[in-house]
C-alpha positions in Angstrom: 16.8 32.2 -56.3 17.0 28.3 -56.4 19.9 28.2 -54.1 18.7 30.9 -51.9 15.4 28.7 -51.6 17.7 25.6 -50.9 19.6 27.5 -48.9 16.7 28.4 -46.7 15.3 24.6 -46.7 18.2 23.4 -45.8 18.2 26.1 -42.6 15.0 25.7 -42.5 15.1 21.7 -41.9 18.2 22.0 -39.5 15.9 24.1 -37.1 13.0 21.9 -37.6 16.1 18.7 -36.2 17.4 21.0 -33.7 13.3 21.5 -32.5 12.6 18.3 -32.8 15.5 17.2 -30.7 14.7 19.4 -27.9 11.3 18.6 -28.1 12.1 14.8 -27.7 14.8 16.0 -24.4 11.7 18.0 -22.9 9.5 15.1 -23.6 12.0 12.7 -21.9 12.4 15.0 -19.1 8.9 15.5 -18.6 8.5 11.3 -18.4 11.2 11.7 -16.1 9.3 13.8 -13.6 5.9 12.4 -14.0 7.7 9.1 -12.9 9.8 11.0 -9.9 6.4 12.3 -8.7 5.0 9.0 -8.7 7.4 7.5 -6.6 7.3 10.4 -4.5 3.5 9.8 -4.1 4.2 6.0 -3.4 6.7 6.4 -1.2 4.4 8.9 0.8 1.3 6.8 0.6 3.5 3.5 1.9 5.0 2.5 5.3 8.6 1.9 4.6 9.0 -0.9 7.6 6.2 -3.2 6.0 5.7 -1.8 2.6 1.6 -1.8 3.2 0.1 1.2 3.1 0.4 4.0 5.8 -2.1 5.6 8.1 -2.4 8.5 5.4 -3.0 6.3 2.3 -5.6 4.0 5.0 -7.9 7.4 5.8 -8.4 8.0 1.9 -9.1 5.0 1.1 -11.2 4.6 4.0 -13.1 7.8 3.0 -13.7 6.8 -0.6 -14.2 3.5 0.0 -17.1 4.6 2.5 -18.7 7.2 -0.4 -18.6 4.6 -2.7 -20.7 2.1 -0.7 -23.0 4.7 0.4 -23.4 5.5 -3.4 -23.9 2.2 -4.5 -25.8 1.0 -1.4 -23.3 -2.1 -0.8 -21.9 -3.2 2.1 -17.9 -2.1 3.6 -16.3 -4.1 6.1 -13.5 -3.1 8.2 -10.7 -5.5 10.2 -8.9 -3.7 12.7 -5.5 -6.0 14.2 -3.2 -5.5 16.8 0.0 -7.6 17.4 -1.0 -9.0 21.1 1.2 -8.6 23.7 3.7 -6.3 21.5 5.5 -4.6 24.2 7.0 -8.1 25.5 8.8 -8.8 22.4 10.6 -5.0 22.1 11.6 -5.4 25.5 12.6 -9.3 25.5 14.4 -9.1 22.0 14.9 -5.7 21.5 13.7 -3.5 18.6 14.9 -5.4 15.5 13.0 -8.5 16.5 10.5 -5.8 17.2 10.8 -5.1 13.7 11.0 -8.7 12.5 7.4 -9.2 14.3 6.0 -6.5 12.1 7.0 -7.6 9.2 5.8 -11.1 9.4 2.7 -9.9 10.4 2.0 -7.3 7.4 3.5 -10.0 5.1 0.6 -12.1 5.8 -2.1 -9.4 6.3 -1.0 -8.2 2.7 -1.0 -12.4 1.0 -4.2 -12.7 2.5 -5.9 -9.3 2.4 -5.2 -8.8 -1.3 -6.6 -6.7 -3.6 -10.1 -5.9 -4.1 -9.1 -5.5 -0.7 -6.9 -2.2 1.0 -4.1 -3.7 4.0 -2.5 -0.5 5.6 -0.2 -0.3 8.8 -2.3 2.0 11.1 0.6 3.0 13.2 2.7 0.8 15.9 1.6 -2.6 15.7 -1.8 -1.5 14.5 -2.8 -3.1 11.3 -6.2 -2.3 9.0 -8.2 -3.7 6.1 -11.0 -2.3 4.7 -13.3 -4.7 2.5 -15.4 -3.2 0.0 -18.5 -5.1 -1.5 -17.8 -7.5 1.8 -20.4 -9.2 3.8 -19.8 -9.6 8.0 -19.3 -13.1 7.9 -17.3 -13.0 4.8 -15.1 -10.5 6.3 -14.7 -12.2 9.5 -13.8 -15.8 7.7 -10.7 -13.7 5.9 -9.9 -12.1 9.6 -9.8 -15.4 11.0 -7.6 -16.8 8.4 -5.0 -14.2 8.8 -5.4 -14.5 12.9 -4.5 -18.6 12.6 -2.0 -18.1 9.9 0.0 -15.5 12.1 -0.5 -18.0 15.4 -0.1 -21.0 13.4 3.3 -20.7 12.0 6.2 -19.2 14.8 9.4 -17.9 13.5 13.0 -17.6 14.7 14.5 -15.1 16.5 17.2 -13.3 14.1 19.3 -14.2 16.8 19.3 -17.0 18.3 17.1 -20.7 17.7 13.9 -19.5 19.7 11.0 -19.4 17.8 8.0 -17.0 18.9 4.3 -17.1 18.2 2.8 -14.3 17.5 -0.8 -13.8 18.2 -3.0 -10.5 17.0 -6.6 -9.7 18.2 -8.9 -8.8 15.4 -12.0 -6.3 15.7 -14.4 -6.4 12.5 -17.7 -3.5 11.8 -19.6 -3.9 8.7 -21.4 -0.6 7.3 -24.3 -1.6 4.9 -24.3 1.3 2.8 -27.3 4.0 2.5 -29.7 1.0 2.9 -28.9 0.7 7.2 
């Protein structure tokens, strides 16, 4: 009987290692796919030229940034920007530089539009920023900064020793919440 009974534990303890063990692969895997499916989400949320958000990411956020300011009664403001004269520098330059423009441009819209604050890439050379809990004048200050920032520091053509300006034009609306 004892050696039956140890017999049995011992079985008994091999199939508890061999469950444990596959519980610890299934758990492994299962880290390993809740972390794929987060960088799937990123990677559809994100524009892959600037790394800012996209269009898609910009409309949710939009939309619960505006329910939550309604809810609370505070006030949202959105910047809308737009690389001036874009065209010019795709045709002059060609694409890449194009590209290069872009990039400068949502580097300093996402320095200086960071968090509590949302910067996404609306499309083109369409930039937005929505401000929660952001007063007009407070919101126009920060679009200014970024507008004199971009103007205020030119940057070299990839290929060659020109430097460019850039210039953007910024629109900014305030919604006051439930209150207006």
């Amino acid at each position: 009987v004892v050696t039956n009974l140890a017999s049995a534990t011992r079985r008994v303890h091999k199939e508890n290692q061999s469950l444990e063990a596959r519980l610890a692969a299934s758990t492994a895997e299962v880290d390993r796919l809740r972390e794929h499916l987060e960088q799937v989400r990123r990677d559809a949320t994100t524009d892959a030229l600037t790394s800012l958000s996209n269009r898609k990411a910009f409309d949710e956020e939009l939309d619960r940034a505006c329910q939550e300011g309604d809810e609370a009664g505070t006030s949202l403001c959105l910047a809308v920007l737009d690389i001036d004269h874009f065209k010019g520098f795709n045709d002059t330059w060609g694409h890449q530089t194009g590209d290069q423009v872009i990039r400068y441009v949502a580097s300093v819209i996402g320095r200086l539009a960071a968090m509590p604050r949302f910067a996404a890439r609306y499309g083109g050379e369409e930039f937005t920023v929505i401000m929660p809990e952001t007063q007009l004048p407070d919101a126009m200050r920060i679009a200014e900064r970024i507008r004199m920032h971009v103007a205020g520091s030119p940057f070299r053509v990839a290929q060659g020793k020109e430097l460019l300006t850039v210039t953007i034009s910024i629109g900014v609306s305030a919604s006051l919440g439930e209150t207006d």
